[in-house]
VOGU-3710 file (C-alpha; in Angstrom, 3 decimals, decimal comma):
1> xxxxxxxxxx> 118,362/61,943/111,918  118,480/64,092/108,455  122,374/64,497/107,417  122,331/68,206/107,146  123,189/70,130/104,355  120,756/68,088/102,382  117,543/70,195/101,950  120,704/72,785/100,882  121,861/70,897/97,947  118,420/69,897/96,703
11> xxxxxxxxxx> 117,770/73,719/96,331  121,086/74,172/94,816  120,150/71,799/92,488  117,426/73,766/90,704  119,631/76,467/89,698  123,095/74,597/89,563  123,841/72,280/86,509  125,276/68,620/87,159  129,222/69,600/86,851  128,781/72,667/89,269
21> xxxxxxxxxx> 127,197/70,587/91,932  130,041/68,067/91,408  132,767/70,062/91,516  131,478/72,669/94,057  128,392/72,324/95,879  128,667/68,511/96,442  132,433/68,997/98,041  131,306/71,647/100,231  128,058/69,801/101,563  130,437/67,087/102,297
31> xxxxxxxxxx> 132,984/68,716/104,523  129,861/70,370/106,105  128,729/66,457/107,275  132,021/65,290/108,068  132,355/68,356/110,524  128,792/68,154/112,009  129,610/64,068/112,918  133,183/64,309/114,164  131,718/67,033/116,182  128,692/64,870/117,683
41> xxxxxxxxxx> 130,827/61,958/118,030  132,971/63,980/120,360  129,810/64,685/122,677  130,868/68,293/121,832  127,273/70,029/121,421  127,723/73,605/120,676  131,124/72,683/118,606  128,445/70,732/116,114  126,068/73,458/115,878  128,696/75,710/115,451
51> xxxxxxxxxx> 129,999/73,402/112,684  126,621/73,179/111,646  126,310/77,505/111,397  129,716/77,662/109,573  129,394/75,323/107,193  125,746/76,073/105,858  127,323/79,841/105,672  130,093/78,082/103,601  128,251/76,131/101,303  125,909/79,278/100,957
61> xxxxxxxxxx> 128,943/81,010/99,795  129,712/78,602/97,519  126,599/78,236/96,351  126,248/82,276/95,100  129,520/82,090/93,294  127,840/79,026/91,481  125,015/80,478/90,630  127,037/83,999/89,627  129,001/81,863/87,742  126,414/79,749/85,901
71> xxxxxxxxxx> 124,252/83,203/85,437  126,820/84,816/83,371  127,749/81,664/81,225  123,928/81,611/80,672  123,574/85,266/79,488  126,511/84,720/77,095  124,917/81,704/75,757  122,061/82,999/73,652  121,264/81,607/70,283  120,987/83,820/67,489
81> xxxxxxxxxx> 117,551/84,426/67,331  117,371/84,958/70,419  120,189/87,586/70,542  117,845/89,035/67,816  114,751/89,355/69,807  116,270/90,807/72,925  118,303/93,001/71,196  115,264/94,317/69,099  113,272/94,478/72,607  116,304/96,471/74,379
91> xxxxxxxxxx> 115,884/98,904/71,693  112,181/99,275/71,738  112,513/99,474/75,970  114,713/102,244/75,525  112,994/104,197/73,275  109,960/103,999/74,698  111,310/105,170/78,465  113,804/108,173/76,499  111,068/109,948/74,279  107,698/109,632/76,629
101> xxxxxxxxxx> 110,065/110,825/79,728  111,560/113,978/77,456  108,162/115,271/76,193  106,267/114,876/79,658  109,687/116,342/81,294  109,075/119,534/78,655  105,429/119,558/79,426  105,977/120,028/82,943  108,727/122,436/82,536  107,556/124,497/79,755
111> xxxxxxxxxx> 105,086/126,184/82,500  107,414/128,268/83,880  109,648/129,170/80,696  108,969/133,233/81,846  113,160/133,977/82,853  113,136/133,473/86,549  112,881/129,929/86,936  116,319/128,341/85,928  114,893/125,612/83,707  118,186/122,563/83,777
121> xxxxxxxxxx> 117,711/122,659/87,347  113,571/122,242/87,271  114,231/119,709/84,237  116,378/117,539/86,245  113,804/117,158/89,607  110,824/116,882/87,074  112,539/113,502/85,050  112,573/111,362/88,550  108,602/111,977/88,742  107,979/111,319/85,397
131> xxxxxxxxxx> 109,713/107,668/85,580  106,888/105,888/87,208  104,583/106,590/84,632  107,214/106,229/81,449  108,936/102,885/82,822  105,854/101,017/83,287  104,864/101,834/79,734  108,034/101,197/77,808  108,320/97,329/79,566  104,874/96,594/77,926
141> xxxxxxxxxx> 105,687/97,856/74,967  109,499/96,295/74,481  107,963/92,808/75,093  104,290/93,276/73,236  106,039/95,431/69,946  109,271/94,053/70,159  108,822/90,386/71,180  107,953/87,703/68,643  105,454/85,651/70,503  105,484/82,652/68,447
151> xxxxxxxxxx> 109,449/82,260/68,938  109,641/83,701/72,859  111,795/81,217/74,680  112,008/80,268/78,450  115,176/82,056/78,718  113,533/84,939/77,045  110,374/85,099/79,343  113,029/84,592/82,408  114,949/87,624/80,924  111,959/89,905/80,710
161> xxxxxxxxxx> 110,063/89,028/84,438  114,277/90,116/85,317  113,945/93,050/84,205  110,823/94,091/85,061  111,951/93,129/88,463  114,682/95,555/88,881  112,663/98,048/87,127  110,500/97,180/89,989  112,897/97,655/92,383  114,449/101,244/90,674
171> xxxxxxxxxx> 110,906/102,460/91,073  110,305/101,603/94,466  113,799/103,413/95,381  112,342/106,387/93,095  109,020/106,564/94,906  110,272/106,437/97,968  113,087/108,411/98,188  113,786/110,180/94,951  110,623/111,602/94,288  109,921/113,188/97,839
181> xxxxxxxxxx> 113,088/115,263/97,846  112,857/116,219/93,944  109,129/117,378/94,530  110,435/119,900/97,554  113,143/121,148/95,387  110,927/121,534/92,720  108,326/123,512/94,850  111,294/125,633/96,198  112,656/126,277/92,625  109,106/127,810/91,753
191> xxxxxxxxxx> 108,546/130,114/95,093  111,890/131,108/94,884  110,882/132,397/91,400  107,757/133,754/92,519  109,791/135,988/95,069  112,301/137,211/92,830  109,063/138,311/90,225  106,363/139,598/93,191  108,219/139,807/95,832  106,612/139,901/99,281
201> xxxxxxxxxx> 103,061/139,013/97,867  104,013/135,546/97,612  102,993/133,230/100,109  104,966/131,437/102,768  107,944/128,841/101,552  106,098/125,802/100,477  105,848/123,183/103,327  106,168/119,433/102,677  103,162/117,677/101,373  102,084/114,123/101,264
211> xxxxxxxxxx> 103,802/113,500/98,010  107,134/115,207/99,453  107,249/113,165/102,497  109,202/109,703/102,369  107,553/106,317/103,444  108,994/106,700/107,092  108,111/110,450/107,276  104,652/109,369/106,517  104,270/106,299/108,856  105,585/109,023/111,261
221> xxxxxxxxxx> 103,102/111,645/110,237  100,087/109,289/110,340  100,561/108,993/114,023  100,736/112,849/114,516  97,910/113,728/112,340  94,904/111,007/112,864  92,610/113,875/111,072  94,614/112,937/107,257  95,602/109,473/108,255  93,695/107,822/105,364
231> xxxxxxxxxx> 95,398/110,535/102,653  98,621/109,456/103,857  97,764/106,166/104,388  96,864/105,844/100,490  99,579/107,679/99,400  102,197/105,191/101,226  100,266/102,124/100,062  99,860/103,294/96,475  103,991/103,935/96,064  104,525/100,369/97,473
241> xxxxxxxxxx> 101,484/99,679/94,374  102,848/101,744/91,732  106,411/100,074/92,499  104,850/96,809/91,002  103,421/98,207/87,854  106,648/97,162/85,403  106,158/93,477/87,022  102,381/93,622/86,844  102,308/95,006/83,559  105,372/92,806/82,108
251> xxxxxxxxxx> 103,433/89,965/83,159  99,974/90,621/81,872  101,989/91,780/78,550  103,590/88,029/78,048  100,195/86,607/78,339  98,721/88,854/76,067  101,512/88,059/73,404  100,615/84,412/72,961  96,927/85,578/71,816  98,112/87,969/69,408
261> xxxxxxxxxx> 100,193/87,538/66,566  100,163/90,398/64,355  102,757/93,645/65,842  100,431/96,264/65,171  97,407/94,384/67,266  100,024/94,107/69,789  100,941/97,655/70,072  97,825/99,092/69,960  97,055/96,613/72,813  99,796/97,878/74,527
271> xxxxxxxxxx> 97,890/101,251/74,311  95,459/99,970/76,266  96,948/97,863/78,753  98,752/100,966/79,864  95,921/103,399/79,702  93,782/100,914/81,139  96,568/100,791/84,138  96,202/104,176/84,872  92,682/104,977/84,598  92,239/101,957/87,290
281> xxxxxxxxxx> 95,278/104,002/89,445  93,003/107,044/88,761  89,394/105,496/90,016  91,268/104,347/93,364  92,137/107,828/94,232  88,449/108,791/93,742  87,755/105,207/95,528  89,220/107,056/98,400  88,127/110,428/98,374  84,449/108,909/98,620
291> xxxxxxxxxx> 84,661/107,062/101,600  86,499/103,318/100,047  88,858/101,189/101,785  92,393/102,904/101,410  93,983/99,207/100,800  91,738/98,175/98,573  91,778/101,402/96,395  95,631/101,425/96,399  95,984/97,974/95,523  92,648/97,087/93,369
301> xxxxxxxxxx> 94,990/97,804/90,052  97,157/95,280/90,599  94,828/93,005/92,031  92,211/93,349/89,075  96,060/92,318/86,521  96,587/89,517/88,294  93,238/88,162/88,377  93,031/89,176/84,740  96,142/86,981/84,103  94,947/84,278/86,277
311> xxxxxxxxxx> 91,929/84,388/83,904  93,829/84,703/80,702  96,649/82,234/81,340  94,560/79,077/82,455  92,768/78,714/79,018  96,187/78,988/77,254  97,964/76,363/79,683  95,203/74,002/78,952  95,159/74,575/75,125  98,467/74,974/74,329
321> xxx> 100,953/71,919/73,701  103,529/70,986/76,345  106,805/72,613/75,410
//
C-alpha cells in the first residue's frame, strides 16, 4: 500500500523550494505517516482515517503558509530590469484603464447634463459598466506597449497571466453583480429626472431588463419566461465570456510580443487585437438575433483567441531556442 501523504508532497514540490520542503512540508508529511500506521497497527479503522483526514488538512495548512511565504520572498526578489519592466507596465496598465474609463464615463453622462439629473451620482453607476470594456484593453496594452519582448522573463510572463487573472475575476464580480444593480439605479436616476421635467407624461418606473438582472435572477427568469429564454440565455453566457477577456486577451498579447519587436508595431497591434475583440463580441449578438446557437455566439470570441494562439504559439515553440 501507497504511504499517504505522498502524492501531497510531490505537488508541494512544484511550488515549494528544497529548504521549505525540509523544514516544513517534509516534517508534517511525516507525522501524518507515523499517525496513519500507529493507527492501523492498533486495528483502529476509523481512528486511521481520521488520522488520515487531519493530517492531510494539516499538511495542507502547512503547505499554504509555504507557498504564502515563498510567494512574497519571490515578489521581493526581482532583478533590476525586471523591476524596470513591470514597473513601466504598471504604469502603462493604469493609464490605460484611468483615461479610456473617464472619457467613456463623460460620454455616457454628458447626455443628460440639462439640471435635473444629479450628474456624481449617474457618474458613479456609469464607471462599473464601463470597466469591462476599459480593463480588457489596458492589460493588452501594459504588456504589448510596455513589455520588452526580447527581455520578458518567466517570472514576468507568470506576473502578467496573475494579473490578468484577478482582473478576470474583478470582472466577473462586476458583471455579475455590480453592473445589474448600477444599470437599475442608473435607469431610476433618469425617470426620476424625466418626472421632475414632464411630469405625469412619463412612462411607468423602468422595470428590470436582461442586463439589470443578476446571473441567478436570470437562470430564474429563463424558467418563467421560455418565450426570451435564448436572450437571457446569451446574456448569462456572454458575462461568464466577457469575464475572460483580460485572460484571453493577456494571453494572445504575450504571443504576439515575441513576433514584434518594434513598440509602435506593438501598440498599434494592440489597436487591433482589442477592436478585433469586440467586433467578434459584436457579430455574436447578431449570431443570435438570426437564429445561431446562443453558446456558440457567446463564446466564439474566445474560442476563435485561443485557437488563434494555439496557431501562433506552435511555430514559435518549434523555432525558438530552449530557454
Amino acid at each position: 500500500m501507497t504511504r499517504p501523504g505522498l502524492r501531497l508532497r510531490a505537488f508541494a514540490a512544484r511550488f515549494c523550494s528544497a529548504r521549505t520542503m525540509e523544514r516544513l512540508i517534509d516534517p508534517a508529511i511525516a507525522d501524518l505517516q507515523t499517525e496513519f500506521a500507529d493507527a492501523q497497527r492498533q486495528g483502529a479503522v476509523w481512528t486511521a482515517r481520521w488520522a488520515l483526514i487531519h493530517g492531510v488538512f494539516s499538511v495542507a495548512k502547512v503547505l499554504a503558509y509555504a507557498v504564502a511565504g515563498e510567494g512574497i520572498r519571490g515578489v521581493s526578489d526581482w532583478s533590476r530590469g525586471e523591476a524596470v519592466i513591470l514597473r513601466r507596465t504598471s504604469v502603462v496598465f493604469a493609464a490605460a484603464t484611468i483615461l479610456p474609463t473617464m472619457l467613456l464615463t463623460y460620454a455616457q453622462v454628458q447626455r443628460w447634463v440639462d439640471g435635473y439629473v444629479d450628474l456624481s451620482r449617474l457618474t458613479l453607476y456609469t464607471i462599473p459598466t464601463v470597466l469591462p470594456l476599459s480593463i480588457p484593453c489596458a492589460i493588452t496594452f501594459a504588456v504589448l506597449g510596455g513589455a520588452a519582448g526580447e527581455r520578458l522573463t518567466r517570472k514576468l510572463r507568470v506576473a502578467i497571466i496573475a494579473t490578468a487573472i484577478a482582473c478576470s475575476i474583478l470582472m466577473f464580480s462586476d458583471l455579475a453583480w455590480v453592473i445589474p444593480e448600477s444599470n437599475q439605479a442608473f435607469r431610476t436616476i433618469v425617470f426620476d429626472a424625466m418626472l421632475a421635467r414632464y411630469g405625469d407624461s412619463v412612462p411607468q418606473p423602468p422595470v428590470r431588463g436582461a442586463r439589470e438582472m443578476s446571473m441567478s435572477e436570470l437562470r430564474r427568469q429563463m424558467v418563467l419566461r421560455p418565450n426570451e429564454t435564448r436572450r437571457l440565455a446569451f446574456t448569462y453566457h456572454q458575462r461568464l465570456s466577457l469575464s475572460m477577456a483580460p485572460l484571453m486577451l493577456a494571453a494572445f498579447a504575450l504571443v504576439l510580443l515575441r513576433s514584434f519587436r518594434r513598440r509602435a508595431a506593438r501598440v498599434a497591434l494592440g489597436f487591433g487585437l482589442c477592436l478585433g475583440y469586440w467586433f467578434l463580441l459584436e457579430t455574436a449578438q447578431q449570431a443570435v438575433r438570426i437564429g445561431g446557437s446562443v453558446m456558440l455566439a457567446a463564446w466564439s470570441p474566445n474560442v476563435i483567441v485561443v485557437l488563434f494562439i494555439i496557431a501562433l504559439s506552435w511555430p514559435l515553440r518549434r523555432l525558438s531556442p530552449a530557454s
